[in-house]
C-alpha positions in Angstrom: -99.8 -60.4 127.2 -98.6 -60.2 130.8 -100.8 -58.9 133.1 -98.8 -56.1 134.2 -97.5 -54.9 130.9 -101.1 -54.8 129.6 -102.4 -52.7 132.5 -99.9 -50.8 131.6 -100.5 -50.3 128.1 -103.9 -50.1 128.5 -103.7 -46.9 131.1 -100.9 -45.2 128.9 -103.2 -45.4 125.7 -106.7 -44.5 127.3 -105.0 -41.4 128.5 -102.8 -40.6 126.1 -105.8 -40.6 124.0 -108.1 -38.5 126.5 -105.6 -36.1 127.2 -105.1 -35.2 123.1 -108.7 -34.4 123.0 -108.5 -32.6 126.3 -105.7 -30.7 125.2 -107.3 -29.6 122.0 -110.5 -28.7 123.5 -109.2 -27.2 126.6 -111.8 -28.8 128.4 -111.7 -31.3 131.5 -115.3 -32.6 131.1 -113.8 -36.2 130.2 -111.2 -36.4 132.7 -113.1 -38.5 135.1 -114.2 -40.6 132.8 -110.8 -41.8 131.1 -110.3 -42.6 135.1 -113.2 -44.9 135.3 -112.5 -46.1 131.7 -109.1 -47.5 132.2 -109.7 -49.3 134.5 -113.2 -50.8 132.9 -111.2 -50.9 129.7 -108.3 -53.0 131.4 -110.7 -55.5 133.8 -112.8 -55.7 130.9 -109.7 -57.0 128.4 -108.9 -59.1 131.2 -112.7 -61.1 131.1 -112.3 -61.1 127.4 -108.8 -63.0 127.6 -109.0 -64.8 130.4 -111.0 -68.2 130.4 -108.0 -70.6 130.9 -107.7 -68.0 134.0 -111.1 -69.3 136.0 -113.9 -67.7 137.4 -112.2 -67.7 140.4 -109.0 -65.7 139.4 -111.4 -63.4 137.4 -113.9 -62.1 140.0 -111.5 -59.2 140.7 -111.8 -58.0 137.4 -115.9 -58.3 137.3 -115.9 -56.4 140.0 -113.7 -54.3 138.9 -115.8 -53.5 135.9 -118.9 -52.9 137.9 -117.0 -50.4 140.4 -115.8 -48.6 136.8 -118.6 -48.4 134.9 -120.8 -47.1 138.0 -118.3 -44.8 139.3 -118.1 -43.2 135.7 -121.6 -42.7 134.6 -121.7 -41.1 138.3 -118.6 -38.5 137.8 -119.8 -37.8 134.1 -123.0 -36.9 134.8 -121.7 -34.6 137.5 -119.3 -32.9 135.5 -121.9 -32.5 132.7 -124.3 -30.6 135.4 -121.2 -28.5 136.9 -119.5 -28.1 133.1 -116.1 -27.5 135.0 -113.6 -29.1 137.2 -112.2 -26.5 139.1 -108.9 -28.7 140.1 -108.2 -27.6 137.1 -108.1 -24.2 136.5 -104.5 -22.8 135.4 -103.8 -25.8 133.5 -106.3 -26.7 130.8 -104.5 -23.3 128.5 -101.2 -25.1 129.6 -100.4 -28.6 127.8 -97.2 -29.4 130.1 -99.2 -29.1 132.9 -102.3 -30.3 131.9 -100.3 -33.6 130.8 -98.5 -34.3 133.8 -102.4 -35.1 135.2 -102.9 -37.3 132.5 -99.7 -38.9 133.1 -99.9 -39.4 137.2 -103.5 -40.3 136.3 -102.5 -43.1 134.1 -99.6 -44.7 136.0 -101.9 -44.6 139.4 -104.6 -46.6 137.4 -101.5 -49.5 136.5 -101.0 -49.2 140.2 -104.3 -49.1 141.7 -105.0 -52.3 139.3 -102.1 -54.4 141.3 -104.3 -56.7 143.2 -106.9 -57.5 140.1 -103.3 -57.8 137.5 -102.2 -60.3 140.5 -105.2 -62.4 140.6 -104.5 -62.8 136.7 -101.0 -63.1 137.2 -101.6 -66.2 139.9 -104.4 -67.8 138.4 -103.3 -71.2 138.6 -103.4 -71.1 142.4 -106.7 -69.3 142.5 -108.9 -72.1 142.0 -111.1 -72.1 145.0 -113.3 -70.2 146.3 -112.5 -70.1 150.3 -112.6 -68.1 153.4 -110.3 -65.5 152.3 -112.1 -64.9 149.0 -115.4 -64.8 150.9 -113.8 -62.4 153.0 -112.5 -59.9 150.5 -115.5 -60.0 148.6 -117.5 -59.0 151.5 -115.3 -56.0 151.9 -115.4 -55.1 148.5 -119.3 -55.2 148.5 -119.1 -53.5 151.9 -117.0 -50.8 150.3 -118.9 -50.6 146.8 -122.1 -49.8 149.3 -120.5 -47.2 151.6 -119.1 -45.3 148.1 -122.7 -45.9 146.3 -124.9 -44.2 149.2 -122.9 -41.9 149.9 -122.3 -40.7 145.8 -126.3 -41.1 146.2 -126.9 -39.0 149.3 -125.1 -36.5 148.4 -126.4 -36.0 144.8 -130.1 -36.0 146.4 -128.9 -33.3 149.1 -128.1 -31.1 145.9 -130.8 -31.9 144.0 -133.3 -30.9 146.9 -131.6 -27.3 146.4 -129.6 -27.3 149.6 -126.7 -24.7 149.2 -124.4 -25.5 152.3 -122.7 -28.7 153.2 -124.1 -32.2 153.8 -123.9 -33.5 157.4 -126.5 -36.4 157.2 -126.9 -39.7 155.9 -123.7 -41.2 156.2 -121.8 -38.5 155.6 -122.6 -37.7 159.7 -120.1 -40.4 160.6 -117.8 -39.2 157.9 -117.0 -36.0 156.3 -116.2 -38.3 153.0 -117.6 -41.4 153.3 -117.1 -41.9 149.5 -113.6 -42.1 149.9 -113.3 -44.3 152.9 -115.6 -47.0 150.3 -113.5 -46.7 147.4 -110.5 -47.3 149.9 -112.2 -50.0 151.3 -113.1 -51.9 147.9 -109.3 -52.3 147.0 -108.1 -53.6 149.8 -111.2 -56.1 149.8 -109.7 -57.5 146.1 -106.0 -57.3 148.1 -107.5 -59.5 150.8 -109.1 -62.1 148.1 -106.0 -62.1 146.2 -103.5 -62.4 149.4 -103.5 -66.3 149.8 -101.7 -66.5 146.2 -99.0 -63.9 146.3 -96.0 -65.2 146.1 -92.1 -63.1 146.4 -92.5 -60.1 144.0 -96.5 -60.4 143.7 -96.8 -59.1 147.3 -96.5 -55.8 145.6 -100.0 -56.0 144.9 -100.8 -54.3 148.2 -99.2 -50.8 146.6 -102.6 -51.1 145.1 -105.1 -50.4 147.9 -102.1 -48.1 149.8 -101.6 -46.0 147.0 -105.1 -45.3 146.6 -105.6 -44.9 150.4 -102.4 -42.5 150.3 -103.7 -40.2 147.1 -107.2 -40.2 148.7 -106.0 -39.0 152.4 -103.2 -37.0 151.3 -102.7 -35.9 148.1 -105.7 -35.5 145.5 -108.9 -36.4 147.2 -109.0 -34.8 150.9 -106.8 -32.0 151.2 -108.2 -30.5 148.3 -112.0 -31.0 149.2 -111.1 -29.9 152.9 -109.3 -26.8 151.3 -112.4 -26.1 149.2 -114.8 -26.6 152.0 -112.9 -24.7 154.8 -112.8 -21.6 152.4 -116.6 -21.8 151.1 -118.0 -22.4 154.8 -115.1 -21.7 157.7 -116.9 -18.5 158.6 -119.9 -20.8 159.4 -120.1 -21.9 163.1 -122.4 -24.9 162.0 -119.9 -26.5 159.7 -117.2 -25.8 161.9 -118.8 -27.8 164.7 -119.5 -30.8 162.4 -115.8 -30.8 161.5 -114.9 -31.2 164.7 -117.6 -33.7 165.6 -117.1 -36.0 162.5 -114.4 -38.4 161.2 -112.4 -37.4 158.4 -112.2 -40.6 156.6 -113.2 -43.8 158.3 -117.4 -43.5 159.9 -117.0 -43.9 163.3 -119.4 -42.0 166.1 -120.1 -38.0 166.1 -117.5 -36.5 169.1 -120.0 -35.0 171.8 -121.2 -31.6 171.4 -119.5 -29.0 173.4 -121.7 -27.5 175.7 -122.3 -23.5 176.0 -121.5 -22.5 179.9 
């Protein structure tokens, strides 16, 4: 099957699935999960089918599965310790609503999968291993560390009982760290793909800007900033650190201002 159509496919059915037992149970425990789980589901299919592809055309989908299947036993066990997803409260009682997640959910996993569908797609020039799939390697694993230790610092900042926000580790160069890696990551398979795009292929950079674009702007900031700003803007401390720290990419803390 074409690359495409069977990312496609593959997205459309996880979620179509998910959401039916979603809807039915009213719950959003397993939302996160059918995330992670179409794209494992997808990279995986692609490793299955793929031998006449390479090992070189196929790395983006190993790593792919590896970023999944980690990112999902992460965002399941969270959601099995909180029991609730807040994002979704007002639409788990209504089934139009709650579908229209499943559905955005599912065409931004065909999307995000661009670059690793690509690599598929253009196999037959992806032969070698050279400089530029060095280089987007490195920045996937560069990525895949900055979303790991930060997922990791902040579940240990919890489990040592602290109530208030996390400001330490690297989340003092970033107020989500986790996001800039998982940003990172896609445009590190983009790079590794790049030397083999050819006319409509190029699309496979709507990949890693979508997911940049929904994580700055749409589902991943705005809505943890909201969240945070009402649970702690009263709090001097935290207000400081948001003006000290980076939203997105780590970079140095902004000097402190100074009382007169």
């Amino acid at each position: 099957m074409n690359p495409f159509l069977l990312s496609a496919v593959a997205a459309v059915a996880v979620n179509g699935a998910f959401f039916a037992y979603a809807a039915a149970k009213k719950t959003d425990v397993v939302t996160d999960l059918s995330y992670s789980l179409s794209f494992a589901l997808v990279a995986a299919t692609f490793l299955a089918s793929g031998r006449a592809s390479g090992i070189v055309a196929l790395v983006p989908a190993a790593l792919t599965v590896v970023w999944a299947v980690r990112l999902g036993a992460y965002l399941f066990g969270r959601i099995r310790a909180t029991k609730v997803d807040h994002r979704f409260d007002g639409m788990r009682e209504n089934p139009l609503k709650f579908a229209r997640f499943w559905i955005l959910q599912a065409v931004a996993v065909a999307v995000i999968l661009l670059p690793v569908s690509s690599a598929v797609a253009a196999a037959e020039r992806l032969r070698v291993f050279g400089a530029f799939q060095l280089t987007g390697a490195a920045v996937w694993l560069a990525g895949f560390a900055f979303e790991v230790v930060a997922d990791a610092q902040k579940s240990a900042f919890k489990k040592a009982g602290n109530a208030g926000f996390i400001a330490s580790g690297l989340w003092k160069y970033s107020r989500h760290p986790n996001y800039f890696g998982e940003s990172l990551l896609w445009w590190g398979l983009f790079v590794y793909v790049a030397p083999t795009l050819r006319g409509a292929l190029w699309l496979a950079a709507l990949g890693p800007a979508f997911i940049t674009v929904l994580l700055l702007f749409i589902s991943g900031i705005p809505l943890l900033e909201k969240s945070a700003d009402a649970k702690y803007g009263a709090d001097p401390a935290y207000v400081e650190y948001k003006r000290q720290t980076s939203v997105f990419v780590p970079l140095p803390r902004r000097p402190a201002i100074r009382s007169s």
